[in-house]
N, C-alpha and C positions, 0 to 999 in steps of 0.2 A: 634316679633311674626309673621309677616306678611312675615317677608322673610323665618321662618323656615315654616311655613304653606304652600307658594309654593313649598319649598324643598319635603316636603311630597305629595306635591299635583302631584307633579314631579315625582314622584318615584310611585305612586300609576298610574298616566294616562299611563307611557311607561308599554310594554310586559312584561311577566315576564323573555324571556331571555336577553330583552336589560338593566332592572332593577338591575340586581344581582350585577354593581356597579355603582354610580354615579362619576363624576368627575366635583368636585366644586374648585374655588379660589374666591381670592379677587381682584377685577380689578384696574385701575389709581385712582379708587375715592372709591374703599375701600368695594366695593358693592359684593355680595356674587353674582358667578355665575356658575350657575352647568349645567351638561348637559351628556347625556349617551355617548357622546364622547367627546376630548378635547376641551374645548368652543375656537371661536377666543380669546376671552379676554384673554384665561389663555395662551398661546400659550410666551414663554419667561417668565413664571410665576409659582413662587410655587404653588402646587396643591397639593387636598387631592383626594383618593378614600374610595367612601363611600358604606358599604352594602345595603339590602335594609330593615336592620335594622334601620339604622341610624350611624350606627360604624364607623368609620374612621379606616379603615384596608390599610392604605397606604398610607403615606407622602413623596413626592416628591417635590425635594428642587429646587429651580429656577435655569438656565442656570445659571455658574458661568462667571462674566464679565475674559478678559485676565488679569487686575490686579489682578483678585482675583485666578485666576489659579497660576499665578507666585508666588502668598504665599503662595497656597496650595503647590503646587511642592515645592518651598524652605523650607516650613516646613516640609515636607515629610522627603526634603535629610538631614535637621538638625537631625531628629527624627531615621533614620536609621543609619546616621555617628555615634548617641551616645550609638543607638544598637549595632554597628560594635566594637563601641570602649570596650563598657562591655563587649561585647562577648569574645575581644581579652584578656582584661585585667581577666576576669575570667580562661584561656587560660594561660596564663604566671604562673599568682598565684600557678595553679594548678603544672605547670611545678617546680615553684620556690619551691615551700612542698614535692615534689619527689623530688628534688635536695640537699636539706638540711633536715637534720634532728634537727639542734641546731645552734644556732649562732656562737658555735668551728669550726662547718663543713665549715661557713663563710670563717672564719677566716684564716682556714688554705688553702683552696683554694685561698683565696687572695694571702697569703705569696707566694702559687706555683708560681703564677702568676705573683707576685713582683719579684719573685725569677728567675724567666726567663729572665726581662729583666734587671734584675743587670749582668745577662752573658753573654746578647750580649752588656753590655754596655763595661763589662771588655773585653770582645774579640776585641771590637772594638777600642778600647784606646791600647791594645796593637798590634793592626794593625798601629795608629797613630805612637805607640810610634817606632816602629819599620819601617814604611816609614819617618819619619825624620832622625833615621840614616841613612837608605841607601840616603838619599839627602843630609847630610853632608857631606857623601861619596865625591858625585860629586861635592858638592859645592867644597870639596877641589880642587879635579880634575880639576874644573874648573877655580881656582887661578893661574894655568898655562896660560892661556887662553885668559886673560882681554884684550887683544887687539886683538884678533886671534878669528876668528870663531870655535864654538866649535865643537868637532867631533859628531858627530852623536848620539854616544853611551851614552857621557855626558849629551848632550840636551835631549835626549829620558829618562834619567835616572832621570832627575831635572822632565821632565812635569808628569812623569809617578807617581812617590814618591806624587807631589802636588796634583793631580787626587787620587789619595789613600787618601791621608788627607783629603780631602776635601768629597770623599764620607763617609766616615768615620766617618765624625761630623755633616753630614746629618744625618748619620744613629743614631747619638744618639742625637739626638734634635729629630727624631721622637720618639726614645725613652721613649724619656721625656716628650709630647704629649699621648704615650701611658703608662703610668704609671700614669697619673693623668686622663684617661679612665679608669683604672684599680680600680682606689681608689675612683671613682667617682660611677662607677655600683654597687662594693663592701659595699659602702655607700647606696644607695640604694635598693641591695636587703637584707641588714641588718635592715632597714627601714621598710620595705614592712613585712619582714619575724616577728620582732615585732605585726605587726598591727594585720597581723591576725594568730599569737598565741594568741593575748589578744581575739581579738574578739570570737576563736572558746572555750578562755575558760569562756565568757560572755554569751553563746549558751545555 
């Protein structure tokens, strides 16, 4: 009672334009102290402003220390990265429902997809199959040779055929990387395309 009675006695002795708000806190030992501007005490200190009601029209929270900064900011970027990420994911969904109509629409877009790289697998094997004969070719050509330096045309005809095979079975190991890309998205947005036909017919 004694400290809210100088509170009022406080607010009753200042002017009526230095009155209109007090600013009170709690000091090191807990002691209320108010004053019509910011008290030393409260200075690094949570503080209230009060009318000359008595109302607390204004709570002001203490300087925040650096570690308490560095969790504010780290929660902050947690807090937006999982905004960024529903924004995005609401973004795709929406994308993924204009792009399919049924899980056939899936279905047969995969098969396109499969179906592309079954032809450059088969174009590619028949690039293989066809630079190993022309290097049988030369390998004959070159059975004249076995102790002789080979001519030019022969040598340049063996590295040129192995350079063809060899990019050639590049190209279908990425192939085969991108066909289990293929079946894996396909997998997923058959997944996805599920969830929310069930949810919008839960709605």
């Amino acid at each position: 009672m004694r400290r809210l009675g100088g509170f009022f006695l406080l607010l009753v002795s200042l002017p009526a334009s230095a009155a209109s708000t007090i600013i009170c806190c709690n000091d090191e030992r807990g002691k209320q102290v108010c004053g019509d501007i910011l008290p030393t005490a409260c200075i690094g200190r949570a503080y209230r402003e009060i009318n000359h009601t008595g109302m607390v029209v204004r709570n002001v929270e203490a300087p925040l220390t650096p570690e308490q900064k560095a969790q504010r900011a780290a929660e902050e970027k947690r807090k937006q990265e999982a905004e960024d990420a529903a924004r995005e994911q609401r973004r795709m969904d929406a994308a993924l429902m204009q792009t399919y109509s049924s899980e056939a629409d899936i279905d047969l877009m995969q098969q396109r997809a499969e179906d592309d790289v079954h032809k450059a697998v088969r174009t590619a094997q028949a690039k293989i199959d066809e630079a190993r004969k022309t290097r049988k070719k030369f390998e004959n050509e070159a059975e004249f040779y076995k102790k002789k330096t080979l001519p030019p045309d022969v040598d340049k005809g063996l590295k040129d055929a192995d350079y063809e095979i060899r990019a050639q079975e590049e190209l279908i190991a990425s192939k085969a990387r991108e066909m289990e890309l293929i079946k894996a998205k396909y997998d997923e947005d058959r997944r996805r395309f599920r969830d929310l036909k069930n949810r919008m017919r839960k709605q």
